[in-house]
C-alpha positions in Angstrom: 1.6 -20.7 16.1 3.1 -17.6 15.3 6.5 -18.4 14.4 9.5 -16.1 13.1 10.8 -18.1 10.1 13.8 -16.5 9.4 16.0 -18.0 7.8 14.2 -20.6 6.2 12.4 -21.0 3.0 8.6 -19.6 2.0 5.9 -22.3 2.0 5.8 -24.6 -1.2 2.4 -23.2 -2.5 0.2 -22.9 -5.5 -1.9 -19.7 -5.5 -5.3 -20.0 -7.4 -5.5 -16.5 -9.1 -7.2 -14.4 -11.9 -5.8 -13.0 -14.6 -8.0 -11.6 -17.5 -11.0 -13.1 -16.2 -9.4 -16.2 -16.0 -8.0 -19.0 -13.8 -4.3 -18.7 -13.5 -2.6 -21.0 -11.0 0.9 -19.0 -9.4 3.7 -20.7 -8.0 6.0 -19.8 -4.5 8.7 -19.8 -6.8 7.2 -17.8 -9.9 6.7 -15.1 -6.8 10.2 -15.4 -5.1 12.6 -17.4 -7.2 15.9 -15.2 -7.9 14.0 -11.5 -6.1 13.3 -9.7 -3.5 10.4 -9.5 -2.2 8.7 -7.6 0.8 5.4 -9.2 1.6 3.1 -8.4 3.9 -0.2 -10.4 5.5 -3.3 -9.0 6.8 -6.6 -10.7 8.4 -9.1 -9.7 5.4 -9.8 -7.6 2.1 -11.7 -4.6 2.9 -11.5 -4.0 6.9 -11.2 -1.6 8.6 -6.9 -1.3 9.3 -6.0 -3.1 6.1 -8.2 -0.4 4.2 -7.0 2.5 5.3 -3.9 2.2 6.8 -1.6 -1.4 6.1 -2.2 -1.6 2.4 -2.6 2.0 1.1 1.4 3.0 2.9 2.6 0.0 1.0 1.0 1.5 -2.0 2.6 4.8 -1.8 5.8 3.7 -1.0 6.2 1.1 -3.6 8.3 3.0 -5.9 11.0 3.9 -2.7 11.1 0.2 -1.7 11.8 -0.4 -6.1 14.8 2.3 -5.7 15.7 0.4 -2.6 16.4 -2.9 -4.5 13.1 -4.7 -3.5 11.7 -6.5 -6.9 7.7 -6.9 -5.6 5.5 -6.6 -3.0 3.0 -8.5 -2.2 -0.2 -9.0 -0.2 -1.6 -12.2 1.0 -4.5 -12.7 2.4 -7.1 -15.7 3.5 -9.7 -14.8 1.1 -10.7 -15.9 -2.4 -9.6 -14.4 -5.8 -12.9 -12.4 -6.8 -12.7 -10.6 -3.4 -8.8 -9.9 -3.4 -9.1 -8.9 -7.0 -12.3 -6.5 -6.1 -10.2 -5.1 -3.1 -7.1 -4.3 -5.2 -9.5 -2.3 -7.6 -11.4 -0.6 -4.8 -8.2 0.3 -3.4 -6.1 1.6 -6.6 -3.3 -0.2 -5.7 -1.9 -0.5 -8.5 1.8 -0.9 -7.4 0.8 -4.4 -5.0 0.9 -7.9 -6.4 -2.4 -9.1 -4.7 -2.5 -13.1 -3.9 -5.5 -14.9 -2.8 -4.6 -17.7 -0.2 -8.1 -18.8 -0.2 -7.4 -22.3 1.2 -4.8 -20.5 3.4 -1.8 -23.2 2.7 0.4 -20.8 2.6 -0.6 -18.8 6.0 -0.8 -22.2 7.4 3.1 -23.1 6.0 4.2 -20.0 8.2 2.1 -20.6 11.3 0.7 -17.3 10.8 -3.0 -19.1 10.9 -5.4 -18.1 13.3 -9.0 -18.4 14.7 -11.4 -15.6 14.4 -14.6 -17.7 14.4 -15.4 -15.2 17.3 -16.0 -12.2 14.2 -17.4 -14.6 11.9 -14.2 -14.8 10.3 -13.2 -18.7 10.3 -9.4 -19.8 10.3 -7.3 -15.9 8.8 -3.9 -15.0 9.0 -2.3 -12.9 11.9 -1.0 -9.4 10.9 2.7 -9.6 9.6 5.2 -8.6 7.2 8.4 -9.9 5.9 11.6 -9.4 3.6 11.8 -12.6 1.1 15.5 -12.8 -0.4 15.5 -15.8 -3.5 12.6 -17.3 -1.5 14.7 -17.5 2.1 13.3 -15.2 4.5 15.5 -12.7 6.2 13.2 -10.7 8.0 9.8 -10.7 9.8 7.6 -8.6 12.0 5.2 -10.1 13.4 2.6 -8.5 15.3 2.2 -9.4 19.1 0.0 -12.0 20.3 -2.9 -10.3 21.8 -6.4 -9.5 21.6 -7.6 -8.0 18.6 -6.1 -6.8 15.7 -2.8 -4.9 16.3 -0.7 -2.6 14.1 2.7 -1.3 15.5 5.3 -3.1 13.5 4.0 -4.7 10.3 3.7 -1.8 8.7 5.5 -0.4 5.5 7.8 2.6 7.3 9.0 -0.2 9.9 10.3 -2.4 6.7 11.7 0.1 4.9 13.5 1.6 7.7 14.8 -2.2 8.2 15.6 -2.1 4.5 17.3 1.5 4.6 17.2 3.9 7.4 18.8 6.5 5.5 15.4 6.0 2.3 14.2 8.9 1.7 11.0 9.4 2.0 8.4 10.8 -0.7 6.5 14.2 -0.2 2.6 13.5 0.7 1.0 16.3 -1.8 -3.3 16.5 -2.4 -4.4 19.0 -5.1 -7.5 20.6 -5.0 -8.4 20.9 -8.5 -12.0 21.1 -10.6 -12.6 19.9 -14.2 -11.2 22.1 -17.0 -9.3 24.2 -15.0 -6.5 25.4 -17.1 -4.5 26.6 -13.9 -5.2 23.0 -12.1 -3.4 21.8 -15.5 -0.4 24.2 -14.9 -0.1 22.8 -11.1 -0.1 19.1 -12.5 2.9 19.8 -15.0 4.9 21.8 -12.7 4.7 18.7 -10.3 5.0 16.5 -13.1 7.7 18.1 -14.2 9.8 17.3 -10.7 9.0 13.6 -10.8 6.3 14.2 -8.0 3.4 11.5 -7.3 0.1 13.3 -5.9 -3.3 12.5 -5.0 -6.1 14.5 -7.0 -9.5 16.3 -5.3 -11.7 17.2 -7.7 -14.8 19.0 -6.6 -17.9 17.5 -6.9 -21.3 17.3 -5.4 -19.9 16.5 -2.1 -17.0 18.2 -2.0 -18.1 21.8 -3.4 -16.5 25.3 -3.4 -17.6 26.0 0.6 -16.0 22.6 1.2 -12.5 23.9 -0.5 -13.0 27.1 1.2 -13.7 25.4 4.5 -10.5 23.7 4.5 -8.0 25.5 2.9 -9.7 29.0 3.7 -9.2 30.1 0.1 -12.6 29.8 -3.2 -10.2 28.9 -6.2 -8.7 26.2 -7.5 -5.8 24.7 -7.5 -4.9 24.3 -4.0 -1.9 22.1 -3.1 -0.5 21.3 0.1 2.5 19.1 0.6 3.4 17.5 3.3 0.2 18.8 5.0 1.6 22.7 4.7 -0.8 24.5 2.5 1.3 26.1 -0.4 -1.3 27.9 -2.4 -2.6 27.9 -6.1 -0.4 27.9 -9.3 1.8 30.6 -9.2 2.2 29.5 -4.9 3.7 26.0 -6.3 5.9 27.5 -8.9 7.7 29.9 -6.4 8.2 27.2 -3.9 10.0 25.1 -6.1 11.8 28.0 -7.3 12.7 28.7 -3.4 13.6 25.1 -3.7 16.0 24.8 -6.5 
């Protein structure tokens, strides 16, 4: 139970999936054969750690591990294709290739199977990742053997960092924008413009004008802040790439 498997081959598997509302069986090989592949494994679609934390950094670094030479990554998971497929839509993770390994062959294959009847859970896999090379596996963290459900080396920085310590990593930027706002428009190109990826807040009903002002002390929109440093509205963003260049 448990077992590092590098070196050897990826389970002989056939995944049951959807695709288009429709059953579509998946091969180990139409997933490995001739690529590489980071894959990571995670007890269960929708808690707590693999929602806000394993699968969402894999997510967001997805187009650093593509200029890094990695082909695909994927998520497995013990659970069936309706709920994997639900999760992946819940989560807008858009850049993952989400398997179901609903009668957990391949989890069992790597000895990553293990009992959580305890929670309810039946038979899931342990929390792990790995770098899959033509199918052979050259690399795995596995997280330690102990009670509950840890996370210190599974994670997407950790595999990267294995991959290419020298990656660089991608600015975190959150605008605060509101609908029809020509100026939240302007703060989209310029980041557009520089090959930026960002995460949009638009003010609603729960997040409202006192809410902005709250947290970023200022009552207009946009806001931006980078890397958690608040840079301002429009004209804020355009001068600090300009201070940039």
């Amino acid at each position: 139970m448990l077992s590092n498997k590098e070196g050897q081959t990826v389970p002989t598997t056939t995944f049951h999936t959807r695709l288009n509302e429709e059953w579509k069986d998946i091969t180990t090989d139409d997933l490995f054969a001739n690529k590489t592949v980071v894959v990571f494994s995670l007890p269960g679609a929708f808690t707590p750690t693999c929602s806000s934390s394993h699968l969402p950094r894999f997510n967001e670094l997805a187009k650093t591990f593509s200029d890094n030479g990695v082909d695909d990554i994927i998520c497995i998971s013990v659970n069936d294709a309706f709920v994997m497929d639900s999760w992946k839509a819940n989560q807008n993770a858009e850049h993952i290739t989400i398997i179901p390994d609903g009668n957990a062959d391949f989890t069992r294959g790597m000895d990553m199977l293990v009992d959580k009847s305890d929670l309810g859970f039946g038979e899931r896999s342990w929390r792990y990742s790995m770098l899959v090379k033509n199918g052979i596996i050259e690399k795995m963290f596995i997280e330690d053997n102990v009670p509950g459900d840890p996370f210190e080396v599974s994670d997407a920085d950790t595999m990267l960092n294995y991959i290419n310590p020298q990656a660089q990593i991608p600015d975190t930027i959150s605008l605060f924008t509101k609908k029809d706002c020509p100026h939240c428009t302007r703060a989209k190109n310029l980041l557009d413009s520089q090959g930026l990826s960002y995460e949009v807040i638009e003010l609603n009903k729960n997040i409202t004008e006192k809410s902005l002002k709250t947290i970023t002390g200022a009552s207009t929109v946009p806001q931006i802040y980078i890397n958690g440093k608040h840079i301002g509205g429009a004209d804020a963003l355009e001068s600090y790439f300009t201070k940039a260049a």
